[in-house]
C-alpha positions in Angstrom: 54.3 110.2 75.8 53.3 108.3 79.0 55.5 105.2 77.0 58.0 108.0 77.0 58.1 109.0 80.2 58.7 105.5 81.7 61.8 104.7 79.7 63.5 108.4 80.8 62.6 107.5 84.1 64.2 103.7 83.6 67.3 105.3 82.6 67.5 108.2 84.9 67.1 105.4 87.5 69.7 103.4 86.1 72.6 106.4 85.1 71.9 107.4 89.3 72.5 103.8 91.0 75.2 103.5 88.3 76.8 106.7 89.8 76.4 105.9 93.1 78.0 103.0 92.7 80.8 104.8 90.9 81.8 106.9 93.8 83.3 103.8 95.6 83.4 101.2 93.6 85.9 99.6 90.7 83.3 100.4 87.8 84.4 104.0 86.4 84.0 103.1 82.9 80.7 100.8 83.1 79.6 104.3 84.8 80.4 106.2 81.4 78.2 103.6 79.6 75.5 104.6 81.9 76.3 108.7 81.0 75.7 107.4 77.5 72.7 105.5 78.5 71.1 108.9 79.8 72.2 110.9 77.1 70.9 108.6 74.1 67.1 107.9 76.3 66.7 112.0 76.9 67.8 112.5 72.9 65.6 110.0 71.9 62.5 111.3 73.5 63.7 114.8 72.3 63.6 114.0 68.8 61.2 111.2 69.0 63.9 108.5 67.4 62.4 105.4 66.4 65.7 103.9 65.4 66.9 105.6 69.3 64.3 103.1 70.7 65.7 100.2 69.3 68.9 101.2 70.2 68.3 102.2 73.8 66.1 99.0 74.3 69.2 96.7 72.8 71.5 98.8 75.8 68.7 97.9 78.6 68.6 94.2 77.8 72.3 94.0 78.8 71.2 95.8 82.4 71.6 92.3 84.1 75.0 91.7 83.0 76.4 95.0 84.3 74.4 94.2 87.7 76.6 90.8 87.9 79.1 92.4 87.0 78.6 95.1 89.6 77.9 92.4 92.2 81.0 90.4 91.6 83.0 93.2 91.9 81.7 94.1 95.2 82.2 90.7 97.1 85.2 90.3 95.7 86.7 93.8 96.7 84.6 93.2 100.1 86.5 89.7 100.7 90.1 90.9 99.3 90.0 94.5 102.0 89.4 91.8 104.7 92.0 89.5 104.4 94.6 92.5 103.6 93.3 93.7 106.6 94.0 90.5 108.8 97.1 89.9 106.9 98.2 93.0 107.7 97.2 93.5 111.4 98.8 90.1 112.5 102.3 91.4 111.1 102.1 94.9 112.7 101.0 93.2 115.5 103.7 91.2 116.2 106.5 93.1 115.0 105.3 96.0 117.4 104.7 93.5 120.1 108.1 91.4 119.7 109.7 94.6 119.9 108.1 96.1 122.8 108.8 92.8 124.7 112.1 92.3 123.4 115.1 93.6 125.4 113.3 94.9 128.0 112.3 97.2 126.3 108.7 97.6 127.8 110.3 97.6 131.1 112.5 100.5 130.5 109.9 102.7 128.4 107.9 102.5 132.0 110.7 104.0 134.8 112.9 105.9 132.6 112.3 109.3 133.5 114.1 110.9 130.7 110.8 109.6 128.9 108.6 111.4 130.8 106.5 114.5 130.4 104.4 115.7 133.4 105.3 112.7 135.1 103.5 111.0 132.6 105.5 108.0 130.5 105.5 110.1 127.1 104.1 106.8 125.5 101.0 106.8 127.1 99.1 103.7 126.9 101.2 101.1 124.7 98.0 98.5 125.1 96.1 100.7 123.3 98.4 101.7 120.2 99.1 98.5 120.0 95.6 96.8 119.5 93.5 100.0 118.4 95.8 101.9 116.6 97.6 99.3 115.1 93.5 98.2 113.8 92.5 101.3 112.7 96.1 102.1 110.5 95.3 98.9 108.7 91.5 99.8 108.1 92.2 103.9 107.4 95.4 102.6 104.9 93.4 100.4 103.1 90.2 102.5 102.7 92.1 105.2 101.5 93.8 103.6 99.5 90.9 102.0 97.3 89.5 105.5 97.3 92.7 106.7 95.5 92.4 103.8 93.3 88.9 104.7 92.6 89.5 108.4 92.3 92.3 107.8 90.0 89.7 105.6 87.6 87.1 108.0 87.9 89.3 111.1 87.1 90.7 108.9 83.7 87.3 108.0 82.5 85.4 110.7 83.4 87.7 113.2 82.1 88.7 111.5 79.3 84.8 112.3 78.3 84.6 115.7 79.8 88.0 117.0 78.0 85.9 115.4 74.4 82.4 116.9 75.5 84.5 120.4 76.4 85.1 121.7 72.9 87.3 124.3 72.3 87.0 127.6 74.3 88.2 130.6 72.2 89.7 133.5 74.7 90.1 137.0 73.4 94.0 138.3 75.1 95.8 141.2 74.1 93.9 141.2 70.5 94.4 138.0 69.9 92.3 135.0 69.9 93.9 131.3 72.2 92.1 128.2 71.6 92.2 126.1 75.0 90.7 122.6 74.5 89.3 120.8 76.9 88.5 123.7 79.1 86.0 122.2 81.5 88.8 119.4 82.3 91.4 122.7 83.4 88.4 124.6 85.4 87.7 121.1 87.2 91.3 121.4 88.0 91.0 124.8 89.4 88.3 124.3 91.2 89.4 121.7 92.8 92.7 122.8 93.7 91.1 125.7 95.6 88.9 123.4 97.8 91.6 121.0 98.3 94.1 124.5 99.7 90.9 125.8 101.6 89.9 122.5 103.1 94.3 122.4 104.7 93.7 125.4 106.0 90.2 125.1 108.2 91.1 121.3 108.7 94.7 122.1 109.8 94.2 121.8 114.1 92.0 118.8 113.5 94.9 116.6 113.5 97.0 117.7 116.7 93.4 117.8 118.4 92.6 114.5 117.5 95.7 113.3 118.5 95.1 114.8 122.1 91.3 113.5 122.1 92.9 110.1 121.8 95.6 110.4 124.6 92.4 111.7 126.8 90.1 108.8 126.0 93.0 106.7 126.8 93.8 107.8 130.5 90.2 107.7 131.8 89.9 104.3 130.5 93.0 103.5 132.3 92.4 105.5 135.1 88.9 103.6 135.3 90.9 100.1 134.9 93.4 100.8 137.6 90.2 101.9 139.8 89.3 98.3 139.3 92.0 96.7 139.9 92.9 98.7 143.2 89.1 98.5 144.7 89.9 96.9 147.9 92.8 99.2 149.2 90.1 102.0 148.2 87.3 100.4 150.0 89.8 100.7 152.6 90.8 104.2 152.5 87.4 105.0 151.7 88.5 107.1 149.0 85.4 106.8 146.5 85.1 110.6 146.3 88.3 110.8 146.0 88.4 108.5 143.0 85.1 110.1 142.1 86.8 113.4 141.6 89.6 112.1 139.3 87.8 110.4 136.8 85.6 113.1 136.4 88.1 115.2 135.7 89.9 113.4 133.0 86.8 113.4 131.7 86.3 117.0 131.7 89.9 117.0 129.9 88.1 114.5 127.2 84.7 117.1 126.8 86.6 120.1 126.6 88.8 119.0 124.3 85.8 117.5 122.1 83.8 121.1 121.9 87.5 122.4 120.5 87.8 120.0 117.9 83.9 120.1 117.6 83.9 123.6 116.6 87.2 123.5 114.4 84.8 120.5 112.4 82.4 122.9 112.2 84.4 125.4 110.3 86.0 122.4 108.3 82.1 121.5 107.2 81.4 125.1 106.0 84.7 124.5 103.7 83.4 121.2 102.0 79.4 122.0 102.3 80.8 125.2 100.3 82.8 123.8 97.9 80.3 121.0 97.0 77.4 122.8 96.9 78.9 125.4 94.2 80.5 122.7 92.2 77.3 121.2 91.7 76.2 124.3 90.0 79.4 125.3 88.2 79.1 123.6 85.1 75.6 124.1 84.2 76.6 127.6 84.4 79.8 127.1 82.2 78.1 124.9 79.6 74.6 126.6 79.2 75.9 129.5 76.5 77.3 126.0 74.6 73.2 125.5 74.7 72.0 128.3 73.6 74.6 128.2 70.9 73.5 124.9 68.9 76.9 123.4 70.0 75.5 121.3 72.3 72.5 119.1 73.2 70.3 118.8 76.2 71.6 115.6 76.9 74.9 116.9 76.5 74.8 119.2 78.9 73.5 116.7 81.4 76.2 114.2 80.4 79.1 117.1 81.0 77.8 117.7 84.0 77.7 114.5 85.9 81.6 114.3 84.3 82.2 117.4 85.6 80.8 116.2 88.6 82.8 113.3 88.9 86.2 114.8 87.9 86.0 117.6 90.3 84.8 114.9 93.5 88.0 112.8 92.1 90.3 115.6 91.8 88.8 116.8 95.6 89.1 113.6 97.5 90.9 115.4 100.1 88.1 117.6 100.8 86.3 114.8 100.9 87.7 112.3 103.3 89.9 115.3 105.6 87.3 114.5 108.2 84.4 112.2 107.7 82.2 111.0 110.9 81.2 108.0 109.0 84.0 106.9 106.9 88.1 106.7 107.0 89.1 110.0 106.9 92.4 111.8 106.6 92.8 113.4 109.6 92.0 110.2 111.9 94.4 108.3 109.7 97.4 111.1 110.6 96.4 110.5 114.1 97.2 107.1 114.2 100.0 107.4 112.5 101.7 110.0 114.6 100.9 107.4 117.6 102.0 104.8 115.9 105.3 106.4 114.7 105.4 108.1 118.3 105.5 104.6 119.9 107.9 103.1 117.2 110.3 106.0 117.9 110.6 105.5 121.8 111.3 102.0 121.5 114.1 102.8 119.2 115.4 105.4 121.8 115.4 102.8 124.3 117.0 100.3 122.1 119.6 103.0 121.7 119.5 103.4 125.6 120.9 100.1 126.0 123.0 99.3 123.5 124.9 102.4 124.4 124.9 101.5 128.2 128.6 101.2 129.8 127.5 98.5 131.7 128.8 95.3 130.7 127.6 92.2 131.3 129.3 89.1 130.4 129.0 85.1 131.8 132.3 83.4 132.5 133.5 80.8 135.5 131.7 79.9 138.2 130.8 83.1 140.4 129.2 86.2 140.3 131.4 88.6 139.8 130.9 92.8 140.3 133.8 94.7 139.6 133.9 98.9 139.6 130.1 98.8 139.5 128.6 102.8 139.5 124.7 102.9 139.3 122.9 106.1 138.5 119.4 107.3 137.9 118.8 108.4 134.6 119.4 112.3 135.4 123.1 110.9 136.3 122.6 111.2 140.5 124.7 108.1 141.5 123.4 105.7 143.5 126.5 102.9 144.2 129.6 104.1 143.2 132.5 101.7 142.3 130.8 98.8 143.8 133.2 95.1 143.5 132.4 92.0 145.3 132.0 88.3 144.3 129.3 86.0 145.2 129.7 82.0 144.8 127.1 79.2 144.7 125.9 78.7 148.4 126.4 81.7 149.9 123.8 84.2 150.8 124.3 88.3 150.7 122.4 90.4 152.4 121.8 93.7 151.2 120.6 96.3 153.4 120.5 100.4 153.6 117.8 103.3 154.2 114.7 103.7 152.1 115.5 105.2 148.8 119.0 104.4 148.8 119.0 102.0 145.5 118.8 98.9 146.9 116.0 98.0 144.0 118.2 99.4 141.4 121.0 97.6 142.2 119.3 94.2 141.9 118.2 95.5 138.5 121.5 96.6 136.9 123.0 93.1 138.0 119.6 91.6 136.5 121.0 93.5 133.1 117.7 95.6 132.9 119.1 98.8 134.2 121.2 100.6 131.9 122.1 103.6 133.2 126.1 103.2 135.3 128.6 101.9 134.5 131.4 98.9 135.3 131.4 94.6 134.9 128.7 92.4 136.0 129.8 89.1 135.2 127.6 86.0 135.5 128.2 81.8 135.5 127.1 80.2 132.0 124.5 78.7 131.7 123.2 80.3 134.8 119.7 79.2 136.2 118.5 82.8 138.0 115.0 83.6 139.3 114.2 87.2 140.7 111.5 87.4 143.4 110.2 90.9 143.8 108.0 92.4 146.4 104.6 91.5 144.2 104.9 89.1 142.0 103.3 88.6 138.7 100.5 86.3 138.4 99.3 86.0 134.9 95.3 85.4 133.8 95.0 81.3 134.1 95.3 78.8 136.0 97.2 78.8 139.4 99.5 75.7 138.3 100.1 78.3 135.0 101.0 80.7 137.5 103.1 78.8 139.8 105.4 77.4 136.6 105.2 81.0 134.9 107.4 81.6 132.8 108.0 77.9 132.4 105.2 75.7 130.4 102.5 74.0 132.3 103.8 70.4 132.0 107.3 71.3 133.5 106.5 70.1 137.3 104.4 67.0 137.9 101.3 67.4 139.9 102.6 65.4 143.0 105.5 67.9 143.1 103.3 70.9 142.7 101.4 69.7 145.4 104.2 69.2 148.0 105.9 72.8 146.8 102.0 74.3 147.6 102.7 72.2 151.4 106.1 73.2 152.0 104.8 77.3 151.3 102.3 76.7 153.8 99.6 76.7 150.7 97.5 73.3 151.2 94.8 75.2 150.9 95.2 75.8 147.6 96.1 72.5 146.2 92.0 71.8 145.1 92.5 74.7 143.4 95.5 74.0 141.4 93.6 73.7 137.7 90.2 76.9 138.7 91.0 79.4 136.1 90.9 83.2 138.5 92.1 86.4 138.6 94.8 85.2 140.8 96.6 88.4 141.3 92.9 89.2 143.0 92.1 86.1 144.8 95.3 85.6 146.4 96.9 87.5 149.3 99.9 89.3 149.2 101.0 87.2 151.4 99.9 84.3 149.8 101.5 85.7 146.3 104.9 85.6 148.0 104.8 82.6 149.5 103.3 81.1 146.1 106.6 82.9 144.7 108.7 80.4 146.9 107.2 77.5 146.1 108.5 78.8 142.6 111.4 78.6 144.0 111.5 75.2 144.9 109.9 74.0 141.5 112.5 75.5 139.5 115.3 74.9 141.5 117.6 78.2 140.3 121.4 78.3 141.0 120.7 81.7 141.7 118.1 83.4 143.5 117.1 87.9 144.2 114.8 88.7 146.9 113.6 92.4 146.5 111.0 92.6 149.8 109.8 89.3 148.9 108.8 88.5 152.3 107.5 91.8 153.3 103.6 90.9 153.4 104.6 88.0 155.8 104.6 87.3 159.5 107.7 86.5 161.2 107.0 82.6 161.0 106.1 82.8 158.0 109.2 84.5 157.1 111.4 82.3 158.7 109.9 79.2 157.2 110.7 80.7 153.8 114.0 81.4 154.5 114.4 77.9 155.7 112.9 76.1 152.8 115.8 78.3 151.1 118.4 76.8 153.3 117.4 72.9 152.9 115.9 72.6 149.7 118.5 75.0 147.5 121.4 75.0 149.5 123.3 75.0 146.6 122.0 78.2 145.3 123.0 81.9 145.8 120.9 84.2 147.8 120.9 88.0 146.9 118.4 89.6 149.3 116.5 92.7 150.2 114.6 93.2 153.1 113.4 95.9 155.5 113.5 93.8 158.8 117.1 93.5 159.8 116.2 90.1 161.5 116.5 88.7 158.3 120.1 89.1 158.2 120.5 86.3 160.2 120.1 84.0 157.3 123.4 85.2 155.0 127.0 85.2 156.2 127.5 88.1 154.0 126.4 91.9 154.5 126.6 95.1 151.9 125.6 97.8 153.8 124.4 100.9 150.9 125.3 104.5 152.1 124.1 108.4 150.7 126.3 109.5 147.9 127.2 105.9 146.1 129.0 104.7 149.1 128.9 100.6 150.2 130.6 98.4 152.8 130.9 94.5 152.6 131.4 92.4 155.6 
């Protein structure tokens, strides 16, 4: 007996890492052998077989080859979900990202207003759908996925030998007696049906809460990240309580969200624990009479259990995997896709935004031409109304008017990335512009990288890098020219406009847009700049912006913005 013992216990061990196995793995039918396995050891030990033993020994020997086999399987589906997953990423990722940086579209889903909720862009956080959602759509998708595949195996093996270990159930109805084969395969059905309905029912708020946990994460990170990249002008203000305040409470908005999605996971846990626990029990229940009735042996019964099992876990897998903490789960996986499909929509909206815009822009001849130019905000308020003037290589236009007024916006609709107005904007060919706004941007690198930006790195030669750095009243900075900083940080403001003039004289443009570009800088400073403008691109057009009048004095030309749309150009 003690012989005995050990070889149930050998294959009780092996049918249970078989199963396990079974529940995530490509092996549904080698899991059936096992089944087999258990049911041929506990018969033989019943009736004391010694043909069994043979038989059961001749199935153990071959326990190696189904462990390769198991193995294999297992690296191989380990190495295939990872490169599906890379392959899959990189295009998402640069789709989404060509798109959001095409067009100017980025630029538009920021200011537009009509986007807005709360005075909140209502794409919140594009960084982050596009790196963690766009990682964790590829990674839920293809999880999922296998466990369909896996489900659907396990439900086609399994219940092809629960539907033969079922019999026929005879029902009594209306004095008559209907045979309905396969019955445990139909109540597995049931059964699972009315987890799956219960489980869409308690799980339903899981998804919008989710989606709102998500959003909340994502604005105290970014609250925290702007914190850090404004610290000086708060060290300043002294405004650490302030700042204290406000990331404490977009974190409160984080924990009381979690306890309402915490407690609607609670209820969603009842549902599955429920529906697990009974279905373990429910076909010992259904099968015993079969028992008691000589129609079926104990190892059987054992065997028609684990199918049952199996058939109703398949059938269930979205009770299952609705919410899992530890695996992909359902709900997660419609989060990310509602952000993701969220994010795709608004860029198509602003795709639309401009394609529909009635401003035109063209290039043609030799001078900048503006003819019956109206610019609006995107509620319609206009800001220039029926603006014409042209502007030809060498002469500089000054553009001046009270705070507010659309100075800015102006410069952007003639830059083609404002699309509400309407009227002609027409530019030279082949036209070599460079816009200088009030900041610049300085991107992570090297401050020769950020000096040639957008250009490559080898389009200046160091010599005239170095006298460009001079001529801005920058020497300092020449050691400096290959030190990899936070330059955006290190520099100035000053020093980040006067670094955006010695752009100027790098590049050489035919055309160049001041918006407040010398606003950080002194008077003699300011005139210097404007001077390098004069001598070294005299040839180029000058558009500029500024708040100090005395800059004037550098264009022949004025255009003098008024309330309600109106203009004057002297």
């Amino acid at each position: 007996m003690e012989s005995h013992a050990r070889v149930l216990a050998a294959a009780h061990a092996l049918d249970n890492v078989s199963a396990c196995r079974c529940n995530s793995r490509l092996a549904g039918i080698l899991c059936v052998c096992h089944g087999g396995l258990q049911r041929m050891a506990e018969n033989v030990l019943r009736y004391h077989s010694g043909d069994g033993f043979g038989q059961l020994f001749f199935y153990l020997k071959y326990w190696p080859m189904y462990m390769v086999a198991f193995i294999a399987m297992e690296v191989g589906r380990n190495y295939l979900m990872q490169y599906l997953e890379i392959k899959w990423r990189t295009w998402l990722v640069d789709d989404f990202v060509r798109r959001w940086l095409s067009g100017r579209t980025y630029y538009l889903m920021q200011i537009d207003e009509e986007l807005s909720v709360e005075g909140k862009s209502a794409v919140d956080n594009p960084d982050q759908r596009i790196t963690d959602d766009v990682r964790l759509f590829v990674s839920y998708f293809l999880n999922l996925t296998l466990g369909i595949f896996n489900a659907a195996l396990r439900i086609s093996s399994f219940g092809a030998v629960l539907w033969g270990l079922s019999g026929v159930l005879d029902i009594p109805l209306f004095g008559e007696t209907f045979a309905l084969p396969g019955y445990m395969v139909w109540l597995a059905i049931a059964y699972a049906l009315l987890g799956t309905g219960a489980t869409l029912w308690a799980g339903r708020p899981i998804v919008r809460l989710s989606n709102r946990q998500q959003e909340y994460e994502a604005d105290l990170r970014f609250g925290l990240a702007r914190l850090r990249e404004h610290f000086e002008s708060i060290a300043f203000y002294g405004g650490e309580q302030r700042e204290t305040v406000g990331a404490l409470d977009r974190f409160n908005d984080v924990r009381r969200n979690f306890f309402s999605l915490m407690l609607h996971r609670v209820q969603l846990t009842w549902v599955t624990e429920l529906h697990w626990r009974i279905g373990f029990l429910f076909p010992y229940m259904v099968a015993v009479p079969r028992i008691f009735a000589g129609e079926m042996q104990f190892g059987g019964l054992m065997q028609t259990a684990v199918a049952f099992q199996q058939v109703v876990n398949s059938l269930s897998f979205l009770v299952i995997r609705y919410y899992s903490p530890t695996e992909a789960s359902i709900a997660q996986f419609q989060t990310v896709v509602h952000r993701l499909t969220d994010f795709r929509n608004h860029m198509e909206q602003v795709e639309r935004t401009m394609s529909a815009s009635d401003v035109q822009h063209t290039k043609n001849g030799n001078v900048l031409a503006v003819d019956g130019l109206t610019v609006c905000q995107p509620d319609g308020r206009v800001l220039t109304h029926q603006l014409s003037f042209t502007l030809a290589r060498g002469e500089h236009l000054f553009i001046e008017g009270a705070s507010g007024i659309g100075k800015s916006t102006l410069l952007r609709a003639i830059a083609g990335i404002w699309p509400y107005g309407s009227g002609t904007i027409t530019m030279p060919k082949n036209a070599n512009m460079l816009f200088l706004p009030q900041k610049s941007y300085l991107p992570m690198g090297t401050l020769r990288a950020a000096l040639l930006y957008p250009a490559a790195v080898s389009a200046a030669d160091t010599p005239v890098i170095e006298n460009a750095l001079r001529r801005a009243n920058l020497a300092a900075f020449i050691s400096r020219l290959d030190q990899e900083e936070n330059w955006a940080q290190v520099l100035s403001l000053g020093e980040q406009q006067r670094l955006a003039f010695a752009k100027a004289l790098l590049l050489r443009p035919q055309w160049i847009f001041l918006d407040e570009a010398t606003s950080a800088l002194d008077e003699e400073n300011e005139d210097r700049m404007y001077q390098l403008l004069q001598t070294e691109c005299s040839d180029a057009a000058v558009v500029s912006i500024a708040h100090r009048r005395r800059v004037g004095a550098y264009h022949e030309r004025k255009l003098l913005l008024s309330a309600g749309g109106g203009w004057h150009l002297e």
